[in-house]
Structure formats: structure tokens, C-alpha cells
C-alpha positions as CSV (number, residue, x, y, z in Angstrom):
1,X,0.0,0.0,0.0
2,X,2.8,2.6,1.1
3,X,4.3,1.7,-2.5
4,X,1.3,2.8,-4.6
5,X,0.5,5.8,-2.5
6,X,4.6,6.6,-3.0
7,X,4.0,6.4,-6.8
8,X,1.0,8.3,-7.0
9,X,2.5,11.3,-5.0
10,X,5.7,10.7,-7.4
11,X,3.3,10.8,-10.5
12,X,1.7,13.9,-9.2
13,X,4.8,15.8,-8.3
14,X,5.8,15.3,-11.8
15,X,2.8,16.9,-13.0
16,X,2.8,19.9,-11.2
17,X,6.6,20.1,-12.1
18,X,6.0,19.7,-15.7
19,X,3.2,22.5,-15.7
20,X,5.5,25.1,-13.5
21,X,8.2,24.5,-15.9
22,X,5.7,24.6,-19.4
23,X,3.7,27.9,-18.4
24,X,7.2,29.2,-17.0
25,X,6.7,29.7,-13.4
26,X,9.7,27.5,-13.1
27,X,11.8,30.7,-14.6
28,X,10.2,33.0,-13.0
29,X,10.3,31.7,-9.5
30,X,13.9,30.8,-10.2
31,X,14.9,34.7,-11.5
32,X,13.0,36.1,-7.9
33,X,14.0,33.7,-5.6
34,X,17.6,32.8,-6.0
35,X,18.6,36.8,-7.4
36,X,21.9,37.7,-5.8
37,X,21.9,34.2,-3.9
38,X,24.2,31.2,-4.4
39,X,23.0,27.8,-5.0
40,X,24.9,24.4,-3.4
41,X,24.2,21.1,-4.5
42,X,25.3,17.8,-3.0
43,X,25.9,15.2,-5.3
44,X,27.4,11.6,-3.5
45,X,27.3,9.0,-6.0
46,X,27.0,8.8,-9.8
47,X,26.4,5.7,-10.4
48,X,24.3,3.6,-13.7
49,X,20.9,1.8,-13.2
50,X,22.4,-1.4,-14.3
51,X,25.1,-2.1,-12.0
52,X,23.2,-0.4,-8.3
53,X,22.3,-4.1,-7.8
54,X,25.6,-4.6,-6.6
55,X,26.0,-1.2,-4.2
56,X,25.0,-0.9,-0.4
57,X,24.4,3.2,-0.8
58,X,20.8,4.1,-0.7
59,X,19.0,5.1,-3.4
60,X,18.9,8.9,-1.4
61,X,22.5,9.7,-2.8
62,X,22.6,8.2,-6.3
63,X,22.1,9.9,-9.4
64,X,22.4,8.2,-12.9
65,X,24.6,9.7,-15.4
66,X,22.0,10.6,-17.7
67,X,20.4,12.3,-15.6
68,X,23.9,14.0,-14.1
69,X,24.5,15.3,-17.6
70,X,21.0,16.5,-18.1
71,X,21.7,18.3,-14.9
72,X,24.6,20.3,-15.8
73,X,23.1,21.0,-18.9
74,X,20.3,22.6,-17.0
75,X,22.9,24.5,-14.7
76,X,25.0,25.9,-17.3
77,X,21.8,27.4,-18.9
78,X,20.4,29.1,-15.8
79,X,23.2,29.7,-12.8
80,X,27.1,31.1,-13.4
81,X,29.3,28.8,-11.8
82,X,31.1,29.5,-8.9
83,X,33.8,27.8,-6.1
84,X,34.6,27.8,-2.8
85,X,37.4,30.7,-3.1
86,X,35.0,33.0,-4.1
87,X,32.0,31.8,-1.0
88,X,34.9,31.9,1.6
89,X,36.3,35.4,0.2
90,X,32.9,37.0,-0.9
91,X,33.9,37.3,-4.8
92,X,31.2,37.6,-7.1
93,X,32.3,35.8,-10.2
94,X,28.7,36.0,-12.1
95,X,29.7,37.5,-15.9
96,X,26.3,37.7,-16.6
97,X,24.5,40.6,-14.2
98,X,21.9,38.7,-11.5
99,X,22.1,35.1,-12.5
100,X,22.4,33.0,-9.5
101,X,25.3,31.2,-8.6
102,X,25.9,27.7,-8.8
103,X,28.5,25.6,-6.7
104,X,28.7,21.6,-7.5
105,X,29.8,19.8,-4.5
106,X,30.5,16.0,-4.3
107,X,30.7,14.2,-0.8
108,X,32.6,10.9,0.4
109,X,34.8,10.6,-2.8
110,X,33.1,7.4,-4.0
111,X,35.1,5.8,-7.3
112,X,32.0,6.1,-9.4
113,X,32.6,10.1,-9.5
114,X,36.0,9.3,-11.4
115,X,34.5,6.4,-13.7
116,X,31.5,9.1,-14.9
117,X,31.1,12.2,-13.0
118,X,34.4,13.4,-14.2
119,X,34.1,12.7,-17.9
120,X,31.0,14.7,-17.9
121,X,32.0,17.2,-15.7
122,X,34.3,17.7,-18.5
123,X,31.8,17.8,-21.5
124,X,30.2,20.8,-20.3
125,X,33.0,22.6,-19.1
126,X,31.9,22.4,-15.8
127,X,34.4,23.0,-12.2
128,X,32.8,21.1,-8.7
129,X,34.5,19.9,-5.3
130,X,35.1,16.6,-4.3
131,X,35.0,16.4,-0.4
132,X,37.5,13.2,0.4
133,X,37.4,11.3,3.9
134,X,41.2,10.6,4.2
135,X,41.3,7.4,6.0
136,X,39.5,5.3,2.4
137,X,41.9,7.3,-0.2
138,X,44.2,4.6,-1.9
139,X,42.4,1.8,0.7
140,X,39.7,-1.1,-0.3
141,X,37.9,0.1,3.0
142,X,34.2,1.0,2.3
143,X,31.7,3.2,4.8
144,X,30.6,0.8,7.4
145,X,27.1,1.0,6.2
146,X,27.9,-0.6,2.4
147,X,30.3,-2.9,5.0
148,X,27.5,-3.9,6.7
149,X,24.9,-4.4,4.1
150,X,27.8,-6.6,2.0
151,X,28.5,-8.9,4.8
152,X,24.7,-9.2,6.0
153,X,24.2,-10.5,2.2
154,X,26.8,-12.9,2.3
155,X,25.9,-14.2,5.8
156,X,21.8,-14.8,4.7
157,X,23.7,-16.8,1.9
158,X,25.9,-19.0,4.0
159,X,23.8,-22.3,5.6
160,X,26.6,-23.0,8.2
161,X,25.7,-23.6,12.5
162,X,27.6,-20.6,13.2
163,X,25.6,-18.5,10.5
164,X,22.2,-19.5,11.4
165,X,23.3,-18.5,14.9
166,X,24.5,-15.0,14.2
167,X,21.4,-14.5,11.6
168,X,19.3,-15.3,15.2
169,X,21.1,-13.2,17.2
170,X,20.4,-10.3,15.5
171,X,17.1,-10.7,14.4
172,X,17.5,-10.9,10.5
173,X,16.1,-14.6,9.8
174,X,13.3,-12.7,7.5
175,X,15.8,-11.4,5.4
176,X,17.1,-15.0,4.9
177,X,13.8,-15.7,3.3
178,X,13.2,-13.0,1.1
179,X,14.0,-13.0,-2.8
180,X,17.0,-11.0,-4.2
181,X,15.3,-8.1,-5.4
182,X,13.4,-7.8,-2.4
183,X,16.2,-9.0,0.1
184,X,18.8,-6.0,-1.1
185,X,15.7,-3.4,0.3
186,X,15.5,-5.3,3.1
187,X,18.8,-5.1,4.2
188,X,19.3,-1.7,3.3
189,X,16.3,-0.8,5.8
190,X,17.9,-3.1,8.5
191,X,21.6,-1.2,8.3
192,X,19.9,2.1,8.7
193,X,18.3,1.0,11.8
194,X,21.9,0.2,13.0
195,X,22.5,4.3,12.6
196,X,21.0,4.9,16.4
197,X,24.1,2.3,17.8
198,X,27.3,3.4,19.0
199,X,30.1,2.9,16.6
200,X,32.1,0.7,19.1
201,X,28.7,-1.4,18.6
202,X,28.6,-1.7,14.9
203,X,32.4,-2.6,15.0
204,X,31.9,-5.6,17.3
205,X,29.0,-6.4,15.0
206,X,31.1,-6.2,11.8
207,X,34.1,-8.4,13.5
208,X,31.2,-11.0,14.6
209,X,30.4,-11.3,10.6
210,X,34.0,-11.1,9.3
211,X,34.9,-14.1,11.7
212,X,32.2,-16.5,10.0
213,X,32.6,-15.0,6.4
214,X,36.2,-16.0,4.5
215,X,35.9,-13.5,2.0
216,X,36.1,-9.7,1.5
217,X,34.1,-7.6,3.4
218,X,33.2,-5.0,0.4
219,X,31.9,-4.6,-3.0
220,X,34.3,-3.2,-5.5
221,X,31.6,-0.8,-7.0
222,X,31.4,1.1,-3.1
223,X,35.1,1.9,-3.2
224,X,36.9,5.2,-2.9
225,X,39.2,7.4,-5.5
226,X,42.9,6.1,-5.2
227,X,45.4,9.5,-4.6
228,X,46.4,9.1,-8.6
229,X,42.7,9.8,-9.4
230,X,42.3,12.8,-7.1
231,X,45.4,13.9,-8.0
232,X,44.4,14.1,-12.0
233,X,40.8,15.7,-11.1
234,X,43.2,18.3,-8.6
235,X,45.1,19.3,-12.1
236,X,42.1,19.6,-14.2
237,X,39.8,21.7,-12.2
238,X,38.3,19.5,-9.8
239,X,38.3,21.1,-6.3
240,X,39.8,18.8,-3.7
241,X,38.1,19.7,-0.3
242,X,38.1,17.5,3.3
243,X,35.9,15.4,4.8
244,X,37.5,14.7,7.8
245,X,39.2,11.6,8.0
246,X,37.4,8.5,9.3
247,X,33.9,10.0,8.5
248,X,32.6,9.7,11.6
249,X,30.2,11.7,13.2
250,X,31.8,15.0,14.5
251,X,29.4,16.3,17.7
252,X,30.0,12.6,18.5
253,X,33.5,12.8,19.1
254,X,35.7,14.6,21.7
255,X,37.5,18.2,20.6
256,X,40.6,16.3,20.4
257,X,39.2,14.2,18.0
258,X,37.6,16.9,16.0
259,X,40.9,18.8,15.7
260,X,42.7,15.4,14.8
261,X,40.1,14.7,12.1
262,X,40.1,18.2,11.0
263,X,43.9,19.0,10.9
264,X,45.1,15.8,9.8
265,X,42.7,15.6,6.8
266,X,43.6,18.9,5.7
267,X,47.2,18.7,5.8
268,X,47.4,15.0,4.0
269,X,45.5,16.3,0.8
270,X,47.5,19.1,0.8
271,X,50.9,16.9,1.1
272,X,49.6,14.5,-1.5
273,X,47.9,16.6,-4.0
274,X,50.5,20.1,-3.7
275,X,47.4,21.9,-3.4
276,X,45.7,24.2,-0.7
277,X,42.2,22.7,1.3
278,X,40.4,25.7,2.6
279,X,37.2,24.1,2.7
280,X,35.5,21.2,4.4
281,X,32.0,19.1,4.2
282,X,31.3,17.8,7.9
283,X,30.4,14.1,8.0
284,X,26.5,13.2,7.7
285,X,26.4,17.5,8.2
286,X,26.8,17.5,11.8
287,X,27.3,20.6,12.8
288,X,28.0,23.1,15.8
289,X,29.2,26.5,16.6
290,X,32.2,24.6,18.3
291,X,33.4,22.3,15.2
292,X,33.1,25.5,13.1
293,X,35.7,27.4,15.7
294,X,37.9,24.3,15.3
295,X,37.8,24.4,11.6
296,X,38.8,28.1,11.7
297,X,41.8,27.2,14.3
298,X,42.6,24.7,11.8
299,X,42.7,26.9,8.7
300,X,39.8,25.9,6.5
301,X,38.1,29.0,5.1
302,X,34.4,27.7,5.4
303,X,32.3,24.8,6.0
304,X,29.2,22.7,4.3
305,X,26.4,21.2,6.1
306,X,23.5,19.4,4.6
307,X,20.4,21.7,5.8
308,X,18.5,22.8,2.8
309,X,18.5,26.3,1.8
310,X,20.8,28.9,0.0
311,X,23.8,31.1,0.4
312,X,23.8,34.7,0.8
313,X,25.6,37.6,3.1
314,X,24.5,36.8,6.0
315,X,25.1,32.5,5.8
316,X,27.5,31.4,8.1
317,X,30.5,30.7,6.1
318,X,30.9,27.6,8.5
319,X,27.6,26.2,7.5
320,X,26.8,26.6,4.5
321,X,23.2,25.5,3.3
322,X,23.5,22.9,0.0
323,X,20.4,20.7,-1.8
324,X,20.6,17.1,-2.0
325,X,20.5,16.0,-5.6
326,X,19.2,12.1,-6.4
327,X,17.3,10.9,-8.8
328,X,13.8,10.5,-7.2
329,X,13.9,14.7,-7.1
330,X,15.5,15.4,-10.2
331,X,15.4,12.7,-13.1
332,X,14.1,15.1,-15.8
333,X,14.8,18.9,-16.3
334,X,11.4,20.2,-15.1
335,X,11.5,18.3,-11.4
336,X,15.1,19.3,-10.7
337,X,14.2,22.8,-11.6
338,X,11.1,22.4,-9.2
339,X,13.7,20.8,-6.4
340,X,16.2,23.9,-6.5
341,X,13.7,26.3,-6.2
342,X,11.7,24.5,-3.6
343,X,8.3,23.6,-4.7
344,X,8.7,20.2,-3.2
């Protein structure tokens, strides 16, 4: 039932997105609205229909690379593009009177932004930021999450005492039973429950697997960029920005820890890459007025969150407002129009 109510309230969205855009409310709302404000999207993964199958991400951070160039398209025609120099510095780098600006942001550094964000990026001429956690550059470590969700799959496959135990323990024998399509969702849903544990929790959880499974504990398509990779994007354009280093959740952690993930981050991209971080994306956007001191101390110029909204004179240059960009809000022009200005 909650899936045919979710696809009539996607069909209906659609509509009303399609008749802003046709009569041009779209534009107009657009021209009013965002004048003399800058626009920051948050892009994670861009990653093909036909191969998601085989990912542990949710479907909340992945955008198909159709649609990603359709995107851009779109950009280029209605926003000047702009970086984080010119937010931290307050430089208006518009060419073309009061269109809005744009900034393209990328979070986690996923592999899949190399294989096809970049080469797109490219075709249209267009510069974004990739925020990196340090401690999965150059490493066949994956988030703990697409960890999880791998090694739950494996363990619902495996028909062994010491798997049928573990699959009881922690309350999963459903899962065992559902087909594949249906098991993937399942599991998803079941590793964002996990988000409300401790991470010293999830850890003993993860060795509890890893000692009954003999294989690796990741899928290849939820890897990271290598250094070489970031290093190319650094020397074509591509901003290389931090996001701290183990990705854990900063107003979890003690202010030793926050300075350690902040400083160390920073000065290892800069070491690797020969190039100057002044900016940084905080983990899952957990923010307060404390981390953004820190990041100050440390010598970042600003900071992104993830609450909605846009960037004018008075944003806190420490927590900065973006828009999540997938493909349930934006997968054709008129809907991702209708997303950035905020009619859903």
C-alpha cells in the first residue's frame, strides 16, 4: 500500500513540475527567488541503473549519469558557476548581471565520481568539489554501512551452524527468506536502523560477521578514489576539499578528535595533491558553533552542512546551506528545476 501511494505522489509531483516548468513559473520563481543568492548542490554518488544491484548506498545519494548530464546541462543554462574561493572570500564571479550562482559539491569521494562524473564534468565545461574522507583514499575500505549491508548478504547466503546462529542473534532470519530483489531493500532498511548504535557497537558487530565469512568484506563498486585519481581531477579543475578523516560523526566525538580529524585531513591532501584545502564538508552534516571554531583554528576558510536552503551575506560561512541532488527529485529537467527552487 505505502508503495502505490509513493507512486502516485511521485506521479503527481511530476505533473505539477511539468506545468510550472511549461507555463514558465519555473523561470520566474527561479529569477525572484535565488537573485543575488548562491546555489549548493550535494551530489554523493553517480552511479548507472544497471550495475546499483551490486552497491550498499541508498537510493537517497545516487544519481544516474544521464540524468547528471541533463543536470549540468540545465545549470549551465540558468546559474554562473562559482567555487569555494569566491564563497569563503565573498567574490562575485557572475559575468552575466543577477544570474544566481551555482557551486557543485561532491561528498565521500566514491570511485564512481572518477568512472563518470568526471568525464562529464568535463563535457560541459563544468568545475565542482570533491570532499574526500582521508582514511579510504588509496584503501579497499568501504563506509561501514555498504560494510554492513555486504557482509549481512553474504551471511543470509551461507547455511553453516555458526551463520544460522549469528542470523538469530540479531534478528535478521526474514531477510534470509526474502527473494533477491526484495532481500537488497530489506537489508538496506535493516543497516539504517543500525545508525541509532554506538560505533564501538557496529564494529563488534562487523568483526562478529568477518569471523564467520572467509571472504572480503566490500563490494568493489562502493570503493573510494585512489590518490592518482584525485590527483588528475586536482590538475584539471576539480576542487579537492576534506571530509575529515574516518567520516565519523563530528558532535560525537571529543575536541581532540575533532581537531585530529580536521587537521590531519587537511594537511594530507594538501601533502599528496600540492594543493591548498580551505574548505570542508562535515560528515552526515553534523554541525556546531564549536566544530566551526575548530575548523577556523585549523585553517579551513568555510564549511558545508546538509540543511537545505541557500547562500547569501548573512550564511555562516561555517555552515553553508547545500540541496541534496538524487534521482527520485531530479530525473528530468522540469523536477530538478522544481527541487532547487523549492516547490517540493
Amino acid at each position: 500500500m505505502r508503495k502505490y501511494f509513493s507512486k502516485i505522489f511521485s506521479y503527481y509531483k511530476k505533473m505539477i513540475a511539468n506545468i510550472f516548468y511549461y507555463t514558465g513559473v519555473t523561470g520566474f520563481i527561479l529569477k525572484k527567488k535565488l537573485a543575488n543568492k548562491t546555489l549548493v548542490l550535494t551530489y554523493h554518488r553517480i552511479l548507472p541503473f544497471n550495475i546499483r544491484y551490486r552497491s550498499f548506498s541508498h537510493q537517497a545519494i545516487m544519481v544516474d549519469p544521464a540524468n547528471f548530464d541533463m543536470h549540468l546541462h540545465t545549470i549551465k543554462e540558468y546559474f554562473e558557476l562559482t567555487d569555494t574561493s569566491a564563497l569563503a572570500y565573498g567574490v562575485d564571479k557572475r559575468k552575466h548581471g543577477s544570474d544566481p550562482q551555482c557551486l557543485i559539491t561532491f561528498d565521500d569521494g566514491w570511485r564512481d565520481n572518477y568512472d563518470y562524473a568526471y568525464p562529464i564534468l568535463k563535457k560541459h565545461d563544468c568545475s565542482a568539489i570533491i570532499f574526500v574522507p582521508l582514511n579510504y583514499v588509496s584503501t579497499e575500505q568501504t563506509f561501514w554501512q555498504e560494510r554492513m549491508g555486504y557482509l549481512i548478504w553474504n551471511i543470509c547466503e551461507k547455511n553453516t551452524k555458526e551463520s544460522i546462529e549469528i542470523i538469530q542473534k540479531y534478528g535478521i532470519e526474514d531477510i534470509v527468506l526474502k527473494n533477491k530483489d526484495t532481500k537488497h531493500a530489506e537489508i538496506m532498511n535493516y543497516v539504517r536502523s543500525l545508525k541509532t548504535k554506538s560505533y564501538k557497537e557496529i564494529e563488534g558487530m562487523i568483526n562478529e560477521l568477518l569471523a564467520i565469512l572467509s571472504h572480503s568484506d566490500g563490494s568493489a563498486v562502493d570503493m573510494h578514489m585512489t590518490w592518482d585519481q584525485l590527483k588528475e581531477l586536482s590538475d584539471n579543475g576539480i576542487e579537492i576539499g576534506s571530509h575529515a578523516c574516518s567520516h565519523k560523526i563530528l558532535t560525537k566525538l571529543t575536541d581532540d578528535e575533532v581537531v585530529e580529524e580536521l587537521n590531519r585531513s587537511k594537511r594530507n591532501i594538501e601533502d599528496n595533491l600540492e594543493t591548498e584545502v580551505i574548505s570542508i564538508a562535515y560528515p552526515n552534516g553534523d554541525y556546531n558553533g564549536e566544530i566551526g571554531e575548530m575548523a577556523n583554528k585549523v585553517g579551513y576558510k568555510c564549511g558545508f552542512g546538509t540543511e537545505y536552503g541557500y547562500i547569501d551575506k548573512d550564511t555562516d560561512i561555517y555552515n553553508l546551506k547545500r540541496i541534496n541532488i538524487n534521482d527520485v527529485v531530479a530525473d528530468s529537467k522540469a523536477t530538478f528545476l522544481a527541487t532547487l527552487i523549492g516547490i517540493f
